[in-house]
PAMAR-922810 format. One record per residue (C-alpha): residue in three letters; x, y, z. Coordinates in Angstrom, 1 decimal. Layout:
<recs>
REC / aa / u / v / w
REC / ALA / X / Y / Z
...
</recs>
This chain:
<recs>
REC / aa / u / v / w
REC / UNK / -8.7 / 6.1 / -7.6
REC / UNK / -5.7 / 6.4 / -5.7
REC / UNK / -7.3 / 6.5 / -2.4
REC / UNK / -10.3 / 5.2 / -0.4
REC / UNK / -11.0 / 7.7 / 1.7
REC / UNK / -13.8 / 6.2 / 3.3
REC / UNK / -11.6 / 3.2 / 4.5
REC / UNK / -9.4 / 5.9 / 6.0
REC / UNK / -11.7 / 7.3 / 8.0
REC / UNK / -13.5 / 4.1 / 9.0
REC / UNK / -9.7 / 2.8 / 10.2
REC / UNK / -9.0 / 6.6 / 11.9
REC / UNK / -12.6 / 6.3 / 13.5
REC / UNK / -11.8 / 2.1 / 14.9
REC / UNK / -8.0 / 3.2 / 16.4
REC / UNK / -8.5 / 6.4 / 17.4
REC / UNK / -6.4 / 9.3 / 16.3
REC / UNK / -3.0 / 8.5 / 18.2
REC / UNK / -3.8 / 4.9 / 17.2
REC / UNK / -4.3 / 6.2 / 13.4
REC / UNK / -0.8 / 7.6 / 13.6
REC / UNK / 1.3 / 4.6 / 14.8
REC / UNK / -0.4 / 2.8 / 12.0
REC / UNK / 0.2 / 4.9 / 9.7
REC / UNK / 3.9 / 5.4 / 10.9
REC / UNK / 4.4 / 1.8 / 10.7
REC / UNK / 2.4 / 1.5 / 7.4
REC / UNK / 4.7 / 3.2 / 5.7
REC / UNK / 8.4 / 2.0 / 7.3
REC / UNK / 7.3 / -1.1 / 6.4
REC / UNK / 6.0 / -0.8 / 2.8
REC / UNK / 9.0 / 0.8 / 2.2
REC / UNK / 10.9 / -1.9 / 3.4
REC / UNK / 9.3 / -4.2 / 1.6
REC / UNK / 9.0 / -1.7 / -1.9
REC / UNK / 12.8 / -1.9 / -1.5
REC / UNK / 13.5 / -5.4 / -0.8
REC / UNK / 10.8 / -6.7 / -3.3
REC / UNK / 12.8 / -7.3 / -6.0
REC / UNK / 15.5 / -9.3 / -4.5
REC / UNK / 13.2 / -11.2 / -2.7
REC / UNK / 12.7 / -15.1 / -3.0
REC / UNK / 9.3 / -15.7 / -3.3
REC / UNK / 7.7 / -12.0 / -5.2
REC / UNK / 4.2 / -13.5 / -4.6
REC / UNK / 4.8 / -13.6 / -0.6
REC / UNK / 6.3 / -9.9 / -0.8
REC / UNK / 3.2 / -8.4 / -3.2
REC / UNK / 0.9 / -10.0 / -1.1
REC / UNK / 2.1 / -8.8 / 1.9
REC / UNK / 2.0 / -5.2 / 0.3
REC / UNK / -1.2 / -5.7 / -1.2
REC / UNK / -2.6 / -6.3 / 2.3
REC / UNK / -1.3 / -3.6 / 4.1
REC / UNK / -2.0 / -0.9 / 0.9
REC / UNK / -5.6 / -2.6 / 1.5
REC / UNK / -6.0 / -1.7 / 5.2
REC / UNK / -4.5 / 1.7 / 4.7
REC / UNK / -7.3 / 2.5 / 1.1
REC / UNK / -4.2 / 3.0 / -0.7
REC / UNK / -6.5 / 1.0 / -3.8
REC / UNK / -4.4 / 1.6 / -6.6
REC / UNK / -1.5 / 0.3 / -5.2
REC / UNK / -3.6 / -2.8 / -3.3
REC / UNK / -4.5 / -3.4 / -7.3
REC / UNK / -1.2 / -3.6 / -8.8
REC / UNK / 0.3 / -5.8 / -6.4
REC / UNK / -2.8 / -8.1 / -6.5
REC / UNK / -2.3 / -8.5 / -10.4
REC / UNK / 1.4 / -8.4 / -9.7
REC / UNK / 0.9 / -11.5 / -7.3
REC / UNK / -1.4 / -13.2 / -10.4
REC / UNK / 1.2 / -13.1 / -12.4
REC / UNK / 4.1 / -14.2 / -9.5
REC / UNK / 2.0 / -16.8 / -9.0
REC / UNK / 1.5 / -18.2 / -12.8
REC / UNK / 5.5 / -18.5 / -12.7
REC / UNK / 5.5 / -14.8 / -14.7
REC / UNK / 7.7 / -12.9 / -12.2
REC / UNK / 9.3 / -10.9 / -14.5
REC / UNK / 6.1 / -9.8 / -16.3
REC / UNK / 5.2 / -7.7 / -12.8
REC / UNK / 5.3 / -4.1 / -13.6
REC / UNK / 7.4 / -3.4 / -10.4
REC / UNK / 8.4 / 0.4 / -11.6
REC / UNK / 4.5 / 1.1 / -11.9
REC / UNK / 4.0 / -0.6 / -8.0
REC / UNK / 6.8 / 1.9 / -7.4
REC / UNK / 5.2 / 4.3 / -8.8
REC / UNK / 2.0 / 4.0 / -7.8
REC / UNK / 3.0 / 3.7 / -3.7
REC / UNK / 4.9 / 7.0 / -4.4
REC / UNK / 1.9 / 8.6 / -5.8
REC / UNK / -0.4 / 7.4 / -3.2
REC / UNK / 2.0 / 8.1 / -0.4
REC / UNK / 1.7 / 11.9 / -1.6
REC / UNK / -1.2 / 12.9 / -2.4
REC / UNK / -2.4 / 10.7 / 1.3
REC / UNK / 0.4 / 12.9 / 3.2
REC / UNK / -1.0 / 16.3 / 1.9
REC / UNK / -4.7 / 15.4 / 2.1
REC / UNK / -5.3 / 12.9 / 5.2
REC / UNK / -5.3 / 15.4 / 7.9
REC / UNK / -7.8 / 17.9 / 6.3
REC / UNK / -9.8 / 14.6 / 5.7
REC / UNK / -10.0 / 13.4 / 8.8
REC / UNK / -10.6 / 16.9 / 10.7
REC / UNK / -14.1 / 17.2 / 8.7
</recs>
């Protein structure tokens, strides 16, 4: 599962609509940020578990996942067995199919 939609709408339903879309706004310039900077970064562990944490407030699972295992391995001195393409991936996948389908969600 890409998504958890039920986290989404327990998050839109705690901020509020307007708040749902500054997080959301800000959810996604910084996971970016960080999706692009990840690889050069000093400490890989710090940067997946920072992305795993916001993927997790957002229900973006699948991505929370990989950068959890990700982290694991960081962690275990294995920071070059981290499948950063499929984190990549898997953020650009979620970011989609959550752009095209959040509004109709949340409207119901």
């Amino acid at each position: 599962m890409l998504i958890d939609w039920t986290k989404v709408t327990e998050l839109a339903a705690d901020v509020g609509r307007e708040g749902f879309d500054e997080v959301l706004d800000l959810f996604l310039q910084e996971v970016e940020t960080a999706l692009q900077t990840m690889a050069m970064s000093e400490d890989l562990e710090a940067a997946l578990h920072f992305i795993k944490g916001c993927a997790m407030n957002l229900g973006f699972t699948d991505l929370a996942t990989r950068c959890a295992s990700g982290e694991a391995r960081a962690a275990c001195g294995q920071p070059d067995s981290v499948d950063l393409d499929g984190i990549h991936q898997s953020y650009r996948d979620s970011r989609d199919l959550f752009m095209s389908e959040f509004r109709a969600r949340l409207a119901a």
